[in-house]
N, CA, C and O atoms as a printed pandas DataFrame, in Angstrom:
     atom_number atom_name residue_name chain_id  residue_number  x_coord  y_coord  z_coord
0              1         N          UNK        A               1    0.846   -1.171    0.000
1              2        CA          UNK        A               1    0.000    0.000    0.000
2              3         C          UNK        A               1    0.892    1.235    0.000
3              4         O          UNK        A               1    1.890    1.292    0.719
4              5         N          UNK        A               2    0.498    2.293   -0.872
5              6        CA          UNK        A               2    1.507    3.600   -1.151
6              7         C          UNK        A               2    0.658    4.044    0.177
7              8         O          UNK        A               2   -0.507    3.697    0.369
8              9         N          UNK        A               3    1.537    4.986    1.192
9             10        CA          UNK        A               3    1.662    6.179    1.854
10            11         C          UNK        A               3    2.065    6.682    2.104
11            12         O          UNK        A               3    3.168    6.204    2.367
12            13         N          UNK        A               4    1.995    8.042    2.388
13            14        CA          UNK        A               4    3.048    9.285    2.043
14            15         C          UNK        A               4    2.815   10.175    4.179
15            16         O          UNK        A               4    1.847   10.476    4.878
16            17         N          UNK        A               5    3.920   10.212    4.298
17            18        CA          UNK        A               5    4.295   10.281    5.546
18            19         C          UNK        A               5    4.964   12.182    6.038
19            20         O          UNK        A               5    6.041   12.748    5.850
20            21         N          UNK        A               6    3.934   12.518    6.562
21            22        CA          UNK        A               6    4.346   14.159    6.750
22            23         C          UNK        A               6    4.980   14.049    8.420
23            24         O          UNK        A               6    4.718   13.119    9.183
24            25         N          UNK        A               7    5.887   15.270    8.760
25            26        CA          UNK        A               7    5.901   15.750   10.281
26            27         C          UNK        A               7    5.106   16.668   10.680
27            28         O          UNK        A               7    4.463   17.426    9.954
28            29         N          UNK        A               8    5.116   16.638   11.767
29            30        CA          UNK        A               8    4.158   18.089   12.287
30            31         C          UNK        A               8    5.496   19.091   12.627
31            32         O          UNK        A               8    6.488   18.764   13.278
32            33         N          UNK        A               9    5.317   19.947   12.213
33            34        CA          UNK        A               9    6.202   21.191   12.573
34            35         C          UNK        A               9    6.043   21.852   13.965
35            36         O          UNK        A               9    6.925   22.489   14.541
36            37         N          UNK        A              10    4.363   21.526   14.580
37            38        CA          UNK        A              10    4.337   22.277   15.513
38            39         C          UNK        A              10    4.785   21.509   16.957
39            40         O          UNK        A              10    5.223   22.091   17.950
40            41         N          UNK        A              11    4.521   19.772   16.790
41            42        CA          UNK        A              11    4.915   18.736   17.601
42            43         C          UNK        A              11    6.054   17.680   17.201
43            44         O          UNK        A              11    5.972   16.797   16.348
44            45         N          UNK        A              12    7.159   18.000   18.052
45            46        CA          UNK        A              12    8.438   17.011   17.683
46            47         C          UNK        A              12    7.735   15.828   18.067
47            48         O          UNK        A              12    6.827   15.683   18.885
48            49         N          UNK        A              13    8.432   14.851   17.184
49            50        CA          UNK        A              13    7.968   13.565   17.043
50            51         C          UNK        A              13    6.854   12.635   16.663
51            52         O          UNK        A              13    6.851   11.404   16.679
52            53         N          UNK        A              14    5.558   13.792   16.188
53            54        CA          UNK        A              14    4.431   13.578   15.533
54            55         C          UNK        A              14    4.318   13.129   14.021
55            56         O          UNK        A              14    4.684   13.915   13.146
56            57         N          UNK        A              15    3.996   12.326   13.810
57            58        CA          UNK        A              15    3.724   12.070   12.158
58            59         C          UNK        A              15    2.966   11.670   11.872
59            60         O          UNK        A              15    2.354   10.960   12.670
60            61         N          UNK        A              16    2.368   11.891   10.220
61            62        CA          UNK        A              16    1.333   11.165    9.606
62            63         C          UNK        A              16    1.552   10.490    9.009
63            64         O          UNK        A              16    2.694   10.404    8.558
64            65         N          UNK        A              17    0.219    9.324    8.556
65            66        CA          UNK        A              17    0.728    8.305    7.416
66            67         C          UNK        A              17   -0.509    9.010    6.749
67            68         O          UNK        A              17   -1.317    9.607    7.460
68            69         N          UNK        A              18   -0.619    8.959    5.745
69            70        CA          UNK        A              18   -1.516    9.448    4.761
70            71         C          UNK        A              18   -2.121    8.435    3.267
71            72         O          UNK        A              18   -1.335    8.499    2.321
72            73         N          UNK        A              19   -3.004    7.828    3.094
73            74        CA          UNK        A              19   -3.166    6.956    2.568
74            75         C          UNK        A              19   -3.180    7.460    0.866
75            76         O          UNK        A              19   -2.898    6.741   -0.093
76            77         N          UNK        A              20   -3.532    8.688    0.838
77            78        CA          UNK        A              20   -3.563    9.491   -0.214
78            79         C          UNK        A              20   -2.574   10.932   -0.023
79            80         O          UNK        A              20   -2.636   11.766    0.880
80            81         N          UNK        A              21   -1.799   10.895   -1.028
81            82        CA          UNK        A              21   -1.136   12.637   -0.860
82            83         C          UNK        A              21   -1.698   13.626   -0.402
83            84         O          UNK        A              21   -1.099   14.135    0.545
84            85         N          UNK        A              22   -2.800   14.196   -0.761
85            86        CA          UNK        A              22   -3.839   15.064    0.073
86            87         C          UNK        A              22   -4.810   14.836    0.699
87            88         O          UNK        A              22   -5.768   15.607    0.668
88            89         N          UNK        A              23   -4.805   13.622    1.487
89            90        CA          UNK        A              23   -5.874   12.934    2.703
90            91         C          UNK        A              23   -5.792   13.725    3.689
91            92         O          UNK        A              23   -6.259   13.224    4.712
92            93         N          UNK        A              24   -5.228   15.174    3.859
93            94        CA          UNK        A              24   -5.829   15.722    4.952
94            95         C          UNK        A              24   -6.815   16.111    5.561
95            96         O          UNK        A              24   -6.947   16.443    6.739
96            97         N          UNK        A              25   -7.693   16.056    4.529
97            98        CA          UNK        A              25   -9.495   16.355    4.768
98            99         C          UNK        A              25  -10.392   15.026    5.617
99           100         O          UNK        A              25  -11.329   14.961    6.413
100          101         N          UNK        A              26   -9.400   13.985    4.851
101          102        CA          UNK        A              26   -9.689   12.721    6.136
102          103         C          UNK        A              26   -9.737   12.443    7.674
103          104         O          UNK        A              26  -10.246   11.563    8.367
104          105         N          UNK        A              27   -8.869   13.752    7.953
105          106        CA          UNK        A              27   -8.980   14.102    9.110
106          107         C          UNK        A              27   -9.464   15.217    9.715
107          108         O          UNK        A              27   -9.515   16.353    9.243
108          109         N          UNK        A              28   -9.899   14.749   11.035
109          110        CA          UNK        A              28  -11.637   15.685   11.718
110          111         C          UNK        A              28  -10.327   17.104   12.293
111          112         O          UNK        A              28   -9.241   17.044   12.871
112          113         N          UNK        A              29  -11.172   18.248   11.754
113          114        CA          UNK        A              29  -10.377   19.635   12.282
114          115         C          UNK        A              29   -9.896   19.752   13.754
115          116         O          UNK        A              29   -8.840   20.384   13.722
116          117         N          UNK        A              30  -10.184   19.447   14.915
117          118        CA          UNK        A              30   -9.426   18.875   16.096
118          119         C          UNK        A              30   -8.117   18.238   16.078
119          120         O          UNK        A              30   -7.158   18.663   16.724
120          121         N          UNK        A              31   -8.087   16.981   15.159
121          122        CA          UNK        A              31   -6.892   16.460   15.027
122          123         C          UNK        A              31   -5.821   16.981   13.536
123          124         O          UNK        A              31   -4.655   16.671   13.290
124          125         N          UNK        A              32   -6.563   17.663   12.934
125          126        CA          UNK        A              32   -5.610   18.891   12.088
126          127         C          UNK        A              32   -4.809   20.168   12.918
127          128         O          UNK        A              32   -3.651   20.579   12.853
128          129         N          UNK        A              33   -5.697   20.484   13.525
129          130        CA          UNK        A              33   -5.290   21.709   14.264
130          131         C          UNK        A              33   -4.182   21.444   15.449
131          132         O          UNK        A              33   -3.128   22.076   15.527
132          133         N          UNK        A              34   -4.658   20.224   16.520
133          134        CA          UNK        A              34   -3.451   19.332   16.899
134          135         C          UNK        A              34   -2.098   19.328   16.337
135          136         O          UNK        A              34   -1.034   19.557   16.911
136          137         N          UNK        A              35   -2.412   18.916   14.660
137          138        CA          UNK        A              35   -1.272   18.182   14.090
138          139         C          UNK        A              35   -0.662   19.274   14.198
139          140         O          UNK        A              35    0.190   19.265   15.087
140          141         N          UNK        A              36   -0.793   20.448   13.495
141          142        CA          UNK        A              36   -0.391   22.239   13.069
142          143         C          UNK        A              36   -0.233   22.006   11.503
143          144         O          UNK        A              36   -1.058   21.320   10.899
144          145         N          UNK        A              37    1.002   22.679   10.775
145          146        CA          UNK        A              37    1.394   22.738    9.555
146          147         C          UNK        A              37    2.448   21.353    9.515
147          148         O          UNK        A              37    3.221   20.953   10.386
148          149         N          UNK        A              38    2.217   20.917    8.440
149          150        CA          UNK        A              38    2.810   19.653    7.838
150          151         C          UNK        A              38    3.887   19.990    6.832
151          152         O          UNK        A              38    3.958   20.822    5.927
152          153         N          UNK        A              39    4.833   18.909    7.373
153          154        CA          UNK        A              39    6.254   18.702    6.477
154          155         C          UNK        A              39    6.245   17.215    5.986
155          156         O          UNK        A              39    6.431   16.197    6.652
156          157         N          UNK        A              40    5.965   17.359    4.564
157          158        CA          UNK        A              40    6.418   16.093    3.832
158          159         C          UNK        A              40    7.987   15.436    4.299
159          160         O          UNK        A              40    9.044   16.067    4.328
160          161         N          UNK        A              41    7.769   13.901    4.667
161          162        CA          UNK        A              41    8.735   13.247    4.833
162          163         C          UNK        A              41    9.342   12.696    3.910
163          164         O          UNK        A              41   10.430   13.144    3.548
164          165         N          UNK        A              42    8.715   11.472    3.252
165          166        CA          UNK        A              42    8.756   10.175    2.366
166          167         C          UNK        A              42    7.476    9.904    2.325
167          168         O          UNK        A              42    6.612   10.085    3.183
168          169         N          UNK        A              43    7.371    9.212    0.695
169          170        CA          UNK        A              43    5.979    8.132    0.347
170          171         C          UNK        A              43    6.852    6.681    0.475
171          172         O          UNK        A              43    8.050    6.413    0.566
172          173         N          UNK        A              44    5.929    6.100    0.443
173          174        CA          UNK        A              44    6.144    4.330    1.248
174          175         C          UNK        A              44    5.514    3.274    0.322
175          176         O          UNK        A              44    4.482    3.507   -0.309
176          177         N          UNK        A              45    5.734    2.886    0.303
177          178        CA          UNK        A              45    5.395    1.437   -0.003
178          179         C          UNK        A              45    5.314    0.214    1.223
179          180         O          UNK        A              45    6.191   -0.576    1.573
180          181         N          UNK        A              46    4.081    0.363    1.665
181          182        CA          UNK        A              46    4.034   -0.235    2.918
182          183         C          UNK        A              46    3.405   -2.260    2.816
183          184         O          UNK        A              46    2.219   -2.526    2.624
184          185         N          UNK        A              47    4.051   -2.918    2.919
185          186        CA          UNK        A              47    3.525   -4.481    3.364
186          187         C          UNK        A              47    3.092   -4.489    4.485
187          188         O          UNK        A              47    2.888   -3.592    5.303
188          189         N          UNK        A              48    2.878   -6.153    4.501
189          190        CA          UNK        A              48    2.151   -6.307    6.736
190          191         C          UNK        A              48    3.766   -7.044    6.622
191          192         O          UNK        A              48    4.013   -7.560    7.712
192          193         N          UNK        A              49    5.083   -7.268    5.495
193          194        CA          UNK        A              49    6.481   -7.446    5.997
194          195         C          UNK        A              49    7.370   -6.172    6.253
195          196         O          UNK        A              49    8.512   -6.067    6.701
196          197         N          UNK        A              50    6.312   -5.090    5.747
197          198        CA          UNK        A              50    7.286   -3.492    5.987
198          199         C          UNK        A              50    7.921   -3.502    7.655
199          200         O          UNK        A              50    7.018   -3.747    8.454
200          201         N          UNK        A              51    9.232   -3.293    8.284
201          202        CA          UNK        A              51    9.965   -2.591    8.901
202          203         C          UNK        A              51    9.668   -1.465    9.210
203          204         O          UNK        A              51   10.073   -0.646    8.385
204          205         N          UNK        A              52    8.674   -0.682   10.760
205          206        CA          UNK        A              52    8.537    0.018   11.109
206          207         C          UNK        A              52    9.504    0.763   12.422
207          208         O          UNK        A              52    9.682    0.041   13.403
208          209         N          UNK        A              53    9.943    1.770   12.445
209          210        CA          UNK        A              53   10.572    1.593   14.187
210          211         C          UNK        A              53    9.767    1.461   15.425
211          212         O          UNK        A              53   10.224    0.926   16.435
212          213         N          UNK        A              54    8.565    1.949   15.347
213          214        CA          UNK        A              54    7.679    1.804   16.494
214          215         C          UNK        A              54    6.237    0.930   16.161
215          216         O          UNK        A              54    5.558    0.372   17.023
216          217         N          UNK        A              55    6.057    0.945   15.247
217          218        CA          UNK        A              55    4.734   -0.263   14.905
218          219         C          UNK        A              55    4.645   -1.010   14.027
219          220         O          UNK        A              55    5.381   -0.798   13.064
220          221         N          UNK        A              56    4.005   -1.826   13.994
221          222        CA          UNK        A              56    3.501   -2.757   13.107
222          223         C          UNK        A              56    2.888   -2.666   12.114
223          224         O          UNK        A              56    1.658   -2.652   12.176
224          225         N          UNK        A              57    3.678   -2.561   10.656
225          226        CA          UNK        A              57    3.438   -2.392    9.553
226          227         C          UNK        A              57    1.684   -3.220    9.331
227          228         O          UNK        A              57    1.290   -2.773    8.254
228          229         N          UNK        A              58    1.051   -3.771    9.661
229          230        CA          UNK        A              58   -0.166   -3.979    9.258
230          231         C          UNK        A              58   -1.484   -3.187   10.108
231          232         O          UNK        A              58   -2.655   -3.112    9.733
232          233         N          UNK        A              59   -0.751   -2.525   11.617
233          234        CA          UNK        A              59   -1.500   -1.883   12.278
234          235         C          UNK        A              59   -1.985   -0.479   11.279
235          236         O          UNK        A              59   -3.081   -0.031   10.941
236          237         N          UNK        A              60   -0.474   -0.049   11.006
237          238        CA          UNK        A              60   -0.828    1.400    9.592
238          239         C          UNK        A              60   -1.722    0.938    8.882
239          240         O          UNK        A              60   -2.886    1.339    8.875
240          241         N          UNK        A              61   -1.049   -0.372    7.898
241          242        CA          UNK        A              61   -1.833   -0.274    6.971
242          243         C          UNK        A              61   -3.556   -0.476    6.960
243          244         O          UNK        A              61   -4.358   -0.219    6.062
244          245         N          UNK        A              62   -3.804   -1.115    8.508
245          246        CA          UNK        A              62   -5.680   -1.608    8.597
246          247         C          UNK        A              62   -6.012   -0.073    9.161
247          248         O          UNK        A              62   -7.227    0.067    9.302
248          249         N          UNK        A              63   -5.213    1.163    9.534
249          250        CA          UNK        A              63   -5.407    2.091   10.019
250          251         C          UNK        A              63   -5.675    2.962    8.555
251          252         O          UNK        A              63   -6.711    3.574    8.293
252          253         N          UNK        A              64   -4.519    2.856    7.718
253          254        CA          UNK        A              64   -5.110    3.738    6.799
254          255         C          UNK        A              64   -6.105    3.210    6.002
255          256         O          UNK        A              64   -6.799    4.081    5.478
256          257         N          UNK        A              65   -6.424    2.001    5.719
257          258        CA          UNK        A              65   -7.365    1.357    4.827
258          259         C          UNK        A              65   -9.135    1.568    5.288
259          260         O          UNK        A              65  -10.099    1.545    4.523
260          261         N          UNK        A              66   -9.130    1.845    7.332
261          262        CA          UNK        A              66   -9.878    1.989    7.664
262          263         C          UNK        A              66  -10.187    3.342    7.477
263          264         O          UNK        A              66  -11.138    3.564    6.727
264          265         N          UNK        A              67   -9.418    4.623    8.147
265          266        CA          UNK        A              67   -9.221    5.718    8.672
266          267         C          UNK        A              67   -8.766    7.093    7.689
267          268         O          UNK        A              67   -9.003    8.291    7.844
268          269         N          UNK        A              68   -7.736    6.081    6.232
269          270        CA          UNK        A              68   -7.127    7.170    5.631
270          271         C          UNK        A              68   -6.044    7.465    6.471
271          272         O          UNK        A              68   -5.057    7.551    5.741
272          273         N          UNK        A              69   -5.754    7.651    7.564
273          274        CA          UNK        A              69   -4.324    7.911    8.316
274          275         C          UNK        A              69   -4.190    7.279    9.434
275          276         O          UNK        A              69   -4.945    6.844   10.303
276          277         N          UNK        A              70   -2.510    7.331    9.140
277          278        CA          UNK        A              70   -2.519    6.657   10.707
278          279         C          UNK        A              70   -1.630    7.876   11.786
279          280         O          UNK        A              70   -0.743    8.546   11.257
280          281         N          UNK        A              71   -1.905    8.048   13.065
281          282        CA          UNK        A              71   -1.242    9.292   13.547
282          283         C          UNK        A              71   -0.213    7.945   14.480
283          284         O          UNK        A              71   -0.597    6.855   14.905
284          285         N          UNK        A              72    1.280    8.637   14.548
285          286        CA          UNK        A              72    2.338    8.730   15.341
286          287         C          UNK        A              72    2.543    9.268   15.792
287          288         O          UNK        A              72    3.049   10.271   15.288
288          289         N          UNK        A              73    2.351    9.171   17.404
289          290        CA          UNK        A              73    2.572   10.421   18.639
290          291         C          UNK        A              73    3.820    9.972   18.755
291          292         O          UNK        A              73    4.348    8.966   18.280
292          293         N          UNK        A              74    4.361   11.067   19.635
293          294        CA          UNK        A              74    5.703   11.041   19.845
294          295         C          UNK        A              74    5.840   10.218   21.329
295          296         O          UNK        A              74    4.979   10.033   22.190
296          297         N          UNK        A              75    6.696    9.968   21.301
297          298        CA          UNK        A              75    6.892    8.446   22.537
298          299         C          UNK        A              75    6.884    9.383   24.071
299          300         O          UNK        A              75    7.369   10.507   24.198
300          301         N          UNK        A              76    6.322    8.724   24.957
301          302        CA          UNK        A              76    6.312    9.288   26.253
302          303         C          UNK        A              76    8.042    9.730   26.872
303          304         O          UNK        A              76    8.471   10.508   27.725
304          305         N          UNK        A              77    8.445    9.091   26.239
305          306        CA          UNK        A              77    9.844    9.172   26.819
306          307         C          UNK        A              77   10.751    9.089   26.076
307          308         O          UNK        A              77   10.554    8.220   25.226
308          309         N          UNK        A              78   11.741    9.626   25.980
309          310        CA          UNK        A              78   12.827   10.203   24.530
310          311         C          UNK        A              78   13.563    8.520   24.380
311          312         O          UNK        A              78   13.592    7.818   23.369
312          313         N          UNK        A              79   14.136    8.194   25.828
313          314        CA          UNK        A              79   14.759    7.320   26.225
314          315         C          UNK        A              79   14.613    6.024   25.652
315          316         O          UNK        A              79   15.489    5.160   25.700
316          317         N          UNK        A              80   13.222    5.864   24.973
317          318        CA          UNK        A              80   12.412    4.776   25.122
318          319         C          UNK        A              80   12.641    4.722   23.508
319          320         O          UNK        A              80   12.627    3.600   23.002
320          321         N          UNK        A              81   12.803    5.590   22.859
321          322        CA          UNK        A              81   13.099    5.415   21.251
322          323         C          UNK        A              81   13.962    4.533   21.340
323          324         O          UNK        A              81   14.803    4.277   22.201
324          325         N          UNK        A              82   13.549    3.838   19.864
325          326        CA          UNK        A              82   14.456    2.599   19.491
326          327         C          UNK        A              82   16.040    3.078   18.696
327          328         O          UNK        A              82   16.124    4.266   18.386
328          329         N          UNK        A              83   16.905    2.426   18.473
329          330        CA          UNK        A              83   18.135    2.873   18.348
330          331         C          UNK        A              83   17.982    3.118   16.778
331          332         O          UNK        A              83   17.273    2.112   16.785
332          333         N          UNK        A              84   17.981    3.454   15.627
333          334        CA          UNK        A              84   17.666    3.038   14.150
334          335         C          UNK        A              84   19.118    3.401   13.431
335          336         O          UNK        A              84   19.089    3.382   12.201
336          337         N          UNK        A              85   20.315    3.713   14.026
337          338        CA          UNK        A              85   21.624    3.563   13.002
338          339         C          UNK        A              85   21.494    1.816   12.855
339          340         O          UNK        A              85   21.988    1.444   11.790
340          341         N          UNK        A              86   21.126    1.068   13.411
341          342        CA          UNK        A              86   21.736   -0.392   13.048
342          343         C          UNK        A              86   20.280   -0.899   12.344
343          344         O          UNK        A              86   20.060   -2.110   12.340
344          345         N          UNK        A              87   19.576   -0.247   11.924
345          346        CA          UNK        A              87   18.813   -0.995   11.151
346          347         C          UNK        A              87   19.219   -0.803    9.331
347          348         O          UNK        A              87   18.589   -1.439    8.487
């Protein structure tokens, strides 16, 4: 499944998955306004064998297939991020 993956500018460590390039309308104005202004990351090519650092490539994909997006909050604790030079 193609999705295209923005940051939030206004929240470190926030991201979108976006099931469509301009699926922002997919999402309810509460969780736009949340997000703030968006920075394109990468588009994806996502499997349920895709390599995520924090989730499970089939959780996105039944998220965007359901939802149109999937949101990535930023981790409770910096500490708790996974290491990703050795991947």
């Amino acid at each position: 499944m193609k999705c295209y993956v923005f940051k939030s500018l206004k929240q470190a460590g926030m991201y979108i998955y976006l099931s469509k390039e301009d699926g922002f309308d997919e999402m309810d104005k509460v969780l736009r306004d949340a997000f703030g202004q968006a920075e394109f990351v990468i588009e994806l090519i996502l499997t349920p064998e895709s390599r995520l650092a924090r989730y499970d490539a089939q959780d996105v994909i039944s998220a965007l297939e359901t939802n149109g997006f999937f949101l990535q909050l930023p981790p409770a604790d910096p500490a708790l991020e996974p290491d990703l030079t050795n991947m």
